[in-house]
Each structure stands twice: as structure tokens, then as C-alpha cells.
C-alpha positions in Angstrom: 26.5 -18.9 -1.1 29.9 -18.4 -0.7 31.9 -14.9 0.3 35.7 -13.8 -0.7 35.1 -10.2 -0.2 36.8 -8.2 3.2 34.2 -6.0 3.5 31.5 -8.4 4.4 30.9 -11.1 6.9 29.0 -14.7 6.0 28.6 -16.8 8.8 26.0 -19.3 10.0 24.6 -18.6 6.3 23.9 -14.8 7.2 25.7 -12.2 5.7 26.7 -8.7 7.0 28.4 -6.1 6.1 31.9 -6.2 7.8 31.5 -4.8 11.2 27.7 -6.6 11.6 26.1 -3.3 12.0 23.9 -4.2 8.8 22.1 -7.6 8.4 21.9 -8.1 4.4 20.6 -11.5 4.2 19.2 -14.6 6.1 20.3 -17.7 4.2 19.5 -20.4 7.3 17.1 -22.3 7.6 16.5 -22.3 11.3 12.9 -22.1 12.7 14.1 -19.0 15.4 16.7 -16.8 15.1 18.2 -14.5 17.1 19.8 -10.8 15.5 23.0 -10.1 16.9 23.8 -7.6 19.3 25.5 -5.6 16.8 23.0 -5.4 14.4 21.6 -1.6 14.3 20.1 -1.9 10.8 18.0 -5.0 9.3 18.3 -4.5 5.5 15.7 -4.1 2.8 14.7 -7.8 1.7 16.6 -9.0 4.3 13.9 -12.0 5.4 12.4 -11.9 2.4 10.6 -15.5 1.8 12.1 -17.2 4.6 9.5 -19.4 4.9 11.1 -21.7 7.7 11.3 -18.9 10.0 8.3 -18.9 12.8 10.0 -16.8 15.2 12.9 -13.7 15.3 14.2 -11.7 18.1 15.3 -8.5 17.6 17.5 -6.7 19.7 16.9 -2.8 21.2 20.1 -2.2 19.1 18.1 -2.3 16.1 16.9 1.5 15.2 15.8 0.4 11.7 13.8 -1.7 9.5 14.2 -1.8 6.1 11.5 -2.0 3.5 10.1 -5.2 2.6 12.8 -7.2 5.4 9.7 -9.5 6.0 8.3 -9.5 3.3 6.4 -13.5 2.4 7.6 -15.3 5.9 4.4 -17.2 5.8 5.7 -19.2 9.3 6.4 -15.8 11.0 4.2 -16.4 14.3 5.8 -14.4 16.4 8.3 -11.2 16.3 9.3 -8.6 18.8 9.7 -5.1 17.5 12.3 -3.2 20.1 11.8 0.5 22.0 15.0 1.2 19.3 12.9 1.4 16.1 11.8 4.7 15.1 10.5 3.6 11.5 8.5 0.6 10.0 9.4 0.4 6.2 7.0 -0.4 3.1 6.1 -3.6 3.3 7.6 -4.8 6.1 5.4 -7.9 6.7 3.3 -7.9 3.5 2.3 -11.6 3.5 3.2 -12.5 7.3 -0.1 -14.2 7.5 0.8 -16.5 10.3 1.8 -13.3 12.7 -0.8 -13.4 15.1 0.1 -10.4 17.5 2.4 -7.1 17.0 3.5 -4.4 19.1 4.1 -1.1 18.0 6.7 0.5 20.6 6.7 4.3 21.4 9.8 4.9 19.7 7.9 4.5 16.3 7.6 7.4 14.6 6.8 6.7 11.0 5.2 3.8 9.5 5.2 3.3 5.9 2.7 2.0 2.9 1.5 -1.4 2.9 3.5 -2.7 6.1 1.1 -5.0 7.1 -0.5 -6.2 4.1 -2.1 -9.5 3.7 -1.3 -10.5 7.4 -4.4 -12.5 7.4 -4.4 -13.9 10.7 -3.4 -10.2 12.9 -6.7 -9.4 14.7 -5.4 -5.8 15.5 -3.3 -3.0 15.7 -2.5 -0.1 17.7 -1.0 3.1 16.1 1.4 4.4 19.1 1.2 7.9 20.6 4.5 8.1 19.2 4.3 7.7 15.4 3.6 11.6 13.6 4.2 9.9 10.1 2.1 7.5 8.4 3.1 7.8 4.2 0.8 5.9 2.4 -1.8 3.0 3.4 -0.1 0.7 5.9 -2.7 -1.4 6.6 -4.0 -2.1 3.0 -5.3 -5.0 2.1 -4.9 -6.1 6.1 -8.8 -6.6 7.6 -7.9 -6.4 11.2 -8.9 -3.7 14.3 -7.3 -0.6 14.3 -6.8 1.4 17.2 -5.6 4.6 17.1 -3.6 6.6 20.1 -1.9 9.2 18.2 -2.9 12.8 18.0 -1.3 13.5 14.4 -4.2 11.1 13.2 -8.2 11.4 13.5 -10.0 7.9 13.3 -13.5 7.7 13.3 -16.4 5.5 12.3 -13.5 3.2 10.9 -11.6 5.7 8.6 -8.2 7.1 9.3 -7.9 10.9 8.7 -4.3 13.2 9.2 -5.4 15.7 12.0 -6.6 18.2 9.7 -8.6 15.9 7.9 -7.2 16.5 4.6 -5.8 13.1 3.6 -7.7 10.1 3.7 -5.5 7.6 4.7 -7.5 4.3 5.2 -11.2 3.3 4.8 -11.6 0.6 6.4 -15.5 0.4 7.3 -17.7 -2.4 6.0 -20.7 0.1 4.4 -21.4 -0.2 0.8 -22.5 3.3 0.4 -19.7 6.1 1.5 -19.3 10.2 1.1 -15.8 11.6 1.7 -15.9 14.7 4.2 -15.4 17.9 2.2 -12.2 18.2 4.2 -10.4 16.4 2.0 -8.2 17.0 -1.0 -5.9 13.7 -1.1 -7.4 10.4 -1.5 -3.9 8.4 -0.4 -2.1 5.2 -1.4 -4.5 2.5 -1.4 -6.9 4.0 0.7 -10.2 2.1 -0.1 -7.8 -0.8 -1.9 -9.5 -4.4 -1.5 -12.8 -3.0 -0.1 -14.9 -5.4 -1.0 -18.8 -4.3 0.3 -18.3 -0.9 -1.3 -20.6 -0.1 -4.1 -21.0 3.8 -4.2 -19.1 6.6 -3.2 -19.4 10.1 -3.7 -16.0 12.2 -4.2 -16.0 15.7 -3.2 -14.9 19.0 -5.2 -12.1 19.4 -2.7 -10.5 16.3 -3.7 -7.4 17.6 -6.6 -5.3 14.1 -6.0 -6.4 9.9 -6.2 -3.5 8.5 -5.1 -2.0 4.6 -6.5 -4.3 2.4 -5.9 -6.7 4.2 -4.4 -9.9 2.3 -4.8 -7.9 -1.2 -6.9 -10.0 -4.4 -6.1 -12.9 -2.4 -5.1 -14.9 -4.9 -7.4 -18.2 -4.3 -6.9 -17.8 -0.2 -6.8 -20.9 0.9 -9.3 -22.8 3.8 -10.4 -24.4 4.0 -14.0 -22.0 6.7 -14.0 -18.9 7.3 -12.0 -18.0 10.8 -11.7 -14.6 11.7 -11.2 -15.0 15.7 -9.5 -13.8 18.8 -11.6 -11.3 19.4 -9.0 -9.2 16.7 -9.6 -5.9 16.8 -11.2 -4.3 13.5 -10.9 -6.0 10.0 -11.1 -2.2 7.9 -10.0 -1.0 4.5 -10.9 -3.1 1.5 -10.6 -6.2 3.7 -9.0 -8.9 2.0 -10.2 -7.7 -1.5 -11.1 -10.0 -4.5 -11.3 -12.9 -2.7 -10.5 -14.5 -4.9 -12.3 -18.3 -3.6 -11.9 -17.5 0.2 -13.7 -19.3 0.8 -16.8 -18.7 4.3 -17.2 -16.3 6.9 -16.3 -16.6 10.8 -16.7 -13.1 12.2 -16.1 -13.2 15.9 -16.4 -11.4 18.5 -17.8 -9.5 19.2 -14.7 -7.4 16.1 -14.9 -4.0 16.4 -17.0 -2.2 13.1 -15.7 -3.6 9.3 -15.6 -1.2 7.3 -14.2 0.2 3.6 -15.4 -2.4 0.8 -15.0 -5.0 3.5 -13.6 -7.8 1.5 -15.0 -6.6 -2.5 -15.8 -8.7 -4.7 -15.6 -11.7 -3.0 -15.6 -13.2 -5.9 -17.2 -17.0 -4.1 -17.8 -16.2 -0.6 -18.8 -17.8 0.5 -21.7 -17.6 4.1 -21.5 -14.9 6.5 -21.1 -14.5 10.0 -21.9 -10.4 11.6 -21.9 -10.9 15.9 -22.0 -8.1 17.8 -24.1 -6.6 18.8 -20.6 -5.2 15.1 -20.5 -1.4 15.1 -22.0 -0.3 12.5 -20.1 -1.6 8.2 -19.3 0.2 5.6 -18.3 1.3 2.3 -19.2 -1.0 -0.3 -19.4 -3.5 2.0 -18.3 -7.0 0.7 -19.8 -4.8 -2.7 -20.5 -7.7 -5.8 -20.0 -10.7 -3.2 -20.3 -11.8 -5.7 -22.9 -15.5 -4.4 -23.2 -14.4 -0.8 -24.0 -16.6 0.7 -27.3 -14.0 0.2 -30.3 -14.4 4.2 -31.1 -13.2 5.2 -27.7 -10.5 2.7 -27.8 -9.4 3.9 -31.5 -9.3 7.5 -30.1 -7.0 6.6 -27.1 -4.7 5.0 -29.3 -4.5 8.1 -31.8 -3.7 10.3 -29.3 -1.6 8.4 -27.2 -0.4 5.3 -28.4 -0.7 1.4 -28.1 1.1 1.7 -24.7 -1.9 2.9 -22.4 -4.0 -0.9 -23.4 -0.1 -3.2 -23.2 2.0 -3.3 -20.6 
């Protein structure tokens, strides 16, 4: 890589922006590295795939990290995370799965979805008393302990709750049979995504929203029918992908919106009923559900095109 331009900075094969305040991308490939002084901003996709890199220190200048700045350092072993960061970004460290230990300083107040995905070998985390935002499911798809010290959060018997109990954020327990408190009416972001032992669950009339990817990879989730509650109005992107056990799904006249890829690669559904209060489903979104009854299929397709089984 080579740089003409004034307003940028390009040395030791990392660039900046011109007065180092914003570090855009790490070229080296040194096993450490050390952020400038400077720095007060590390930029989205800033690390991303560095897979040299087994160690960074970041200075207290640093306030912010964008999204995905870590995104695939397989090496990462070790990182410091400053008392100058106030937010952790979406998927920060998806993929860090040699980090073995993180701290989450007091000066965090939001952490975002899917920051510590697939970090396979992080035994645990603490959510600061600090941090008052969580958006989405940070810890999808991650398997390690959660501890939990802030008020604006409830966790209990392995599920993370807002304080009022209205959002499920993360379900992160190991039973295979599981009823959401009446309490809620979000099911967020990947909040049961990737759990594995879960075979029935019972959704309450409370719930009105299934967020993206709210129960994808949940493989073995079963029931001779699976009954979506007639409260809810939105079933989002990707919410029930691969899971690959369904055989029939009752969605009910509440819903109007199914999102794209809501229901790829649910390779054993059968059955599917869509009410007249649906006018709107994704791309892709019953794209792979290969044993789907030719009728049902045919009837999609009339009403809403080729799109909703391609992406």
C-alpha cells in the first residue's frame, strides 16, 4: 500500500488520518503492537484479520472502538481495554478465539451486538457497573461465564433480562425445556442463537417482537407444532435459521412482517401456514426449506414471489 494523499498518514504500514487521532488500518505484520498516544479513535475494521497479531496495547487516550476493529485476529491472546472507552462496538472481537481474558473498565457504558462472538477460548465475563446499554446480544454465539454487576440489567438462572424484564437479551442456560417470563415483549438479537440443548420453548402472549436471529442454530428446537403467540407482530431477519428439527410452524394472524432469511435452512419443515395479515417476507426467507409441501410452497410464491425461497 502506498499513500500520496495530505490528509492521511502511512507509516510503519499503518495508516491514519492526518493528525493520528484515527487509526484506519493495520497493515504490519508485527506479533505486538503498540497504539499511539495520539490515537483517540480505533476505526471500524481497523484489525480486521490480522492474524499475526497476539498482543495490542491500547492507550487511555482511546475513547472509542469501532465496530468490528478485531474482528478474525485468531492470535489475539492478550488485549487491554483502557478506563477511556465508553463503548464496545458490534463485533468487536467476533472470532478472537485465542483471547483468553478481558476486562471490561468502568468507563464502559454501552456494549453492542455480537462483540464477543465465537471467542472460544474466553472462560468469562464481567458486565461492569458502569455499562446502562447493552443493544443486541453481545455475547452470542460466545459459551463462556457471565457475571453481571450492573443494575440496568437483571441476570438470573443464566438469562440476561433489562431491569424491567421486558427484553430478553441472552439465554444462555444449558436446559432443553424453557418458558419466557410473561414480562417480556422483545425477544432480542440473537438471544437463544447457537443454543444447542434447547428443544422446547414456550413464547408468551406478551411477546409482539422476535428479533434477528433470535433462536438461528437452535437445531434441535422441536414441537409437533411450534406456535408463534397471537401477540406477535414481527418475526426479523434470520430468526429461525437452521433450525433444522421444525416441522411445523403456526404463525398467526397478528404477524404482518417476516423478515429476510427468517426461516433458511429449515431443512425438515413441512408445514407452514402465512395469515392474510402478512404483506410483507423477506429475501430468502424459506430459501433451503427443501421438505416444504409443494402446495404451501406454490402459494408463497403466488403471493409473494420467487424471492422469499432465493437469495
Amino acid at each position: 500500500m502506498n499513500n500520496e494523499s495530505k490528509a492521511f498518514i502511512y507509516e510503519d504500514h499503518v495508516l491514519f488520518n492526518k493528525n493520528k487521532t484515527t487509526l484506519i488500518a493495520y497493515r504490519a505484520k508485527e506479533t505486538n503492537y503498540t497504539i499511539p498516544n495520539s490515537v483517540t479513535t480505533i476505526g471500524e475494521r481497523a484489525f480486521l484479520g490480522c492474524q499475526s497479531l497476539t498482543s495490542i496495547n491500547i492507550p487511555n487516550s482511546v475513547t472509542t472502538i469501532g465496530e468490528r476493529a478485531f474482528l478474525g485476529c485468531k492470535s489475539l491472546t492478550s488485549i487491554n481495554i483502557p478506563n477511556s472507552v465508553t463503548t464496545i462496538g458490534k463485533r468487536v472481537f467476533w472470532g478472537c478465539q485465542s483471547l483468553t481474558s478481558i476486562n471490561i473498565p468502568n468507563s464502559v457504558t454501552t456494549i453492542e451486538d455480537c462483540a464477543f462472538s465465537c471467542c472460544g477460548s474466553l472462560s468469562s465475563i464481567t458486565i461492569p457497573s458502569s455499562v446502562v446499554t447493552i443493544i443486541g446480544n453481545p455475547f452470542y454465539l460466545w459459551h463462556g461465564n457471565l457475571n453481571n454487576e450492573s443494575r440496568a440489567f437483571i441476570y438470573e438462572d443464566h438469562v440476561l433480562f433489562n431491569k424491567n424484564k421486558t427484553t430478553l437479551i441472552a439465554y444462555r442456560a444449558r436446559e432443553t425445556n424453557y418458558t419466557i417470563p410473561n414480562s417480556v415483549t422483545t425477544i432480542g438479537n440473537g438471544a437463544f442463537g447457537g443454543c444447542g440443548s434447547l428443544t422446547n420453548i414456550n413464547i408468551p402472549n406478551s411477546v409482539t417482537t422476535i428479533g434477528e436471529r433470535a433462536f438461528r442454530w437452535c437445531q434441535y428446537l422441536t414441537d409437533d407444532i411450534f406456535f408463534i403467540p397471537n401477540s406477535v407482530t414481527t418475526i426479523g431477519n434470520r430468526a429461525f435459521e437452521r433450525c433444522e428439527s421444525l416441522t411445523f410452524i403456526y404463525i398467526p394472524d397478528s404477524v404482518t412482517t417476516i423478515g429476510n432469511r427468517a426461516f433458511q435452512g429449515c431443512s425438515s419443515l413441512t408445514n407452514i401456514n402465512i395469515p392474510n395479515s402478512v404483506t410483507t417476507i423477506g429475501v430468502g426467507a424459506f430459501c433451503n426449506c427443501i421438505d416444504l409441501r409443494s402446495y404451501i410452497k406454490s402459494d408463497i410464491i403466488q403471493r409473494f414471489g420467487e424471492k422469499v425461497f432465493n437469495f
